[in-house]
C-alpha positions as CSV (number, residue, x, y, z in Angstrom):
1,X,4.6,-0.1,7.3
2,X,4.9,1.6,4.1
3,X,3.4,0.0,0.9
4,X,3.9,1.4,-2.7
5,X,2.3,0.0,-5.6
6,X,2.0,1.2,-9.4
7,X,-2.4,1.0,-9.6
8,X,-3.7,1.7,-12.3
9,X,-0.5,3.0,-14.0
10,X,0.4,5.5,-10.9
11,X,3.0,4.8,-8.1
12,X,0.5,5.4,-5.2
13,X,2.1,5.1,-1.1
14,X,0.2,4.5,2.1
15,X,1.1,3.3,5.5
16,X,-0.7,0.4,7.0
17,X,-0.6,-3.1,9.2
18,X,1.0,-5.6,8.4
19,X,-1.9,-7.8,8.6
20,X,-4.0,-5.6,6.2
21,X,-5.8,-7.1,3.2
22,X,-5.4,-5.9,-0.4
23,X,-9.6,-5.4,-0.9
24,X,-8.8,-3.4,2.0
25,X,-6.1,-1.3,1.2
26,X,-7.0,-0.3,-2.3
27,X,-10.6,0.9,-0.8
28,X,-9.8,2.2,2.5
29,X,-6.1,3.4,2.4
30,X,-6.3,4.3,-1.6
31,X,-10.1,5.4,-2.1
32,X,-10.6,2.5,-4.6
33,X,-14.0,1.3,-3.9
34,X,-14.4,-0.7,-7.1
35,X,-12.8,-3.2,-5.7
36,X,-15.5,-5.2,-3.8
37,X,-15.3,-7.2,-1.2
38,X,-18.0,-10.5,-0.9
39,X,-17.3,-13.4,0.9
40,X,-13.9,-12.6,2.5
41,X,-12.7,-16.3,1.5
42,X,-11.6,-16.0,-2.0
43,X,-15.1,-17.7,-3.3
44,X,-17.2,-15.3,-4.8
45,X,-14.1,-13.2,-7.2
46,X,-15.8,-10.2,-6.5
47,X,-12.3,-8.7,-5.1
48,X,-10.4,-9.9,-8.1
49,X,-7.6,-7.2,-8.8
50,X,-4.4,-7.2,-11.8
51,X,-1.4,-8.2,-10.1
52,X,0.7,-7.8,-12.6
53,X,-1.3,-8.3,-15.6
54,X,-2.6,-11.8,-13.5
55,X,-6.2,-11.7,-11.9
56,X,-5.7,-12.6,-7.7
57,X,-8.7,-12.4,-5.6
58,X,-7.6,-9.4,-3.0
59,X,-9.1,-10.2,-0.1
60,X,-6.6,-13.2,0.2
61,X,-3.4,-10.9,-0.4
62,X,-1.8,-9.1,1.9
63,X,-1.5,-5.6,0.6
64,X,2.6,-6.3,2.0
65,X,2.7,-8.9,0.0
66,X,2.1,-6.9,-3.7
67,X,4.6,-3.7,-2.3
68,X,6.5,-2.9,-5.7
69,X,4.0,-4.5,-7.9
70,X,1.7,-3.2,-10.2
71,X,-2.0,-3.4,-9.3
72,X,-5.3,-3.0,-11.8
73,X,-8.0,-2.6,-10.2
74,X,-12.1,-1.9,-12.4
75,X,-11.3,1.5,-12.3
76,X,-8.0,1.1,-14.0
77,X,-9.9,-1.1,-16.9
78,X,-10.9,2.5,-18.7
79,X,-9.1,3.9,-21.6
80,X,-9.2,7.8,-20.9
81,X,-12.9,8.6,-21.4
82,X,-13.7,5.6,-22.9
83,X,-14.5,1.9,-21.7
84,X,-12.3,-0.5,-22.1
85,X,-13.9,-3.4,-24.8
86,X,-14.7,-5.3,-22.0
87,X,-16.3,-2.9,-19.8
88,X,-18.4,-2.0,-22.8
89,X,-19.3,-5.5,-23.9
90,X,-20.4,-5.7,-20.8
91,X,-23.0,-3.1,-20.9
92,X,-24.1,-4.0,-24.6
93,X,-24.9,-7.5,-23.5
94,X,-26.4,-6.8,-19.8
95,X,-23.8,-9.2,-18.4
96,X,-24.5,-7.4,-15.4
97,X,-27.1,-6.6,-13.3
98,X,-27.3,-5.6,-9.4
99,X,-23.4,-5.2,-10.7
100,X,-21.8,-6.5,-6.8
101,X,-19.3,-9.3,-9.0
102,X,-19.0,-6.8,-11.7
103,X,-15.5,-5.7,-11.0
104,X,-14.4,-9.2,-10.2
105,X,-15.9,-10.4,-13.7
106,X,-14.4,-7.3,-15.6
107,X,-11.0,-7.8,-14.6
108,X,-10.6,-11.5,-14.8
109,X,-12.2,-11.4,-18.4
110,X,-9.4,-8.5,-19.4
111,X,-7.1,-10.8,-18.2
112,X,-8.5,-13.7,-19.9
113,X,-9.1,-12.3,-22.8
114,X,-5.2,-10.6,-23.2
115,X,-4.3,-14.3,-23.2
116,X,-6.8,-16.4,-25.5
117,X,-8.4,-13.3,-27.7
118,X,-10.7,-16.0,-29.7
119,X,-12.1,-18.3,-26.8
120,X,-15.1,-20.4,-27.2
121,X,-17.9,-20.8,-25.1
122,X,-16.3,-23.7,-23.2
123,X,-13.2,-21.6,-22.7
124,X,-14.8,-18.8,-21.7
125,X,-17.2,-20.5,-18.9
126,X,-14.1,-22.4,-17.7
127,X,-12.3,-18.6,-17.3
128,X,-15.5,-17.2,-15.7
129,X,-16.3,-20.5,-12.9
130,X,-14.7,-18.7,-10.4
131,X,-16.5,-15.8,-10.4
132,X,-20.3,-15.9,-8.3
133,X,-23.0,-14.5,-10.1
134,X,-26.7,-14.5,-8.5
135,X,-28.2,-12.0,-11.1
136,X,-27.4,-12.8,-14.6
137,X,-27.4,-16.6,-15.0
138,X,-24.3,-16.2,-17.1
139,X,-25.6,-16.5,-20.6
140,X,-25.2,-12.6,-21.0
141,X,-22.0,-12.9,-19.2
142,X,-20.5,-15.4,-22.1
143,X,-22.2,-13.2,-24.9
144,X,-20.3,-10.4,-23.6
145,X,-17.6,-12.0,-23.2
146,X,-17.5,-13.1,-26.8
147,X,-18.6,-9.6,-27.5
148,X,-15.4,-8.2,-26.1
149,X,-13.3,-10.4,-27.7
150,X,-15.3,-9.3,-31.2
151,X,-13.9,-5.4,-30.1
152,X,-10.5,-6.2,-29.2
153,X,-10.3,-7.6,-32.4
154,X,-11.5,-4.6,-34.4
């Protein structure tokens, strides 16, 4: 079947099963290998994807099921040349490390963020519990988290 989907701002087409995860076709049928794909059951958040503004862990979607929606996957999170707050936060506070759940955390903290720009610390680790981590230990994750929400401000 035929599956169109406006990612990251562009109407992009593909054929493919039926039965065919989103994870799958963003990397293998639209050459989007930010999206990465951990424990296949919706656990870890590394697959987390925009639908529509709303993080959804891709690897529990078919790509069917988001035809006609808009997707945003980690490489979708940049400005033009530049990072997105996040995405820079991110680096300024080494809330990342072997970078595997990167793209999960990235997008789930833009969406997060869009929706309580001032969180605390409780609010923020609440957003973030569904995202696996075995590097970091979180504590740079929350200071970068805050840190975003410090640039979107500005």
């Amino acid at each position: 079947m035929r599956i169109t989907l406006h990612v990251n701002g562009v109407p992009r087409s593909a054929e493919a099963e039926p039965r065919v995860l989103l994870s799958d076709f963003l990397r293998g049928e639209l050459g989007l290998p930010g999206t990465h794909v951990g424990c296949e059951h919706g656990v870890c958040g590394a697959c987390t994807v925009l639908l529509d503004d709303r993080p959804v862990r891709s690897c529990l979607m078919l790509a069917a099921t988001a035809d006609g929606h808009h997707v945003t996957t980690v490489e979708g999170l940049a400005e033009e040349a530049a990072l997105s707050p996040v995405q820079q936060a991110f680096g300024e506070c080494h809330g990342l490390q072997c970078g595997f759940c990167t793209p999960g955390f990235l997008t789930t903290v833009t969406a997060f963020l869009e929706a309580h720009p001032k969180p605390t610390d409780e609010e923020i680790l609440d957003a973030v519990s569904g995202n696996l981590c075995r590097c970091t230990g979180y504590q740079n994750i929350v200071k970068a988290v805050r840190r975003a929400s410090e640039l979107m401000e500005s």
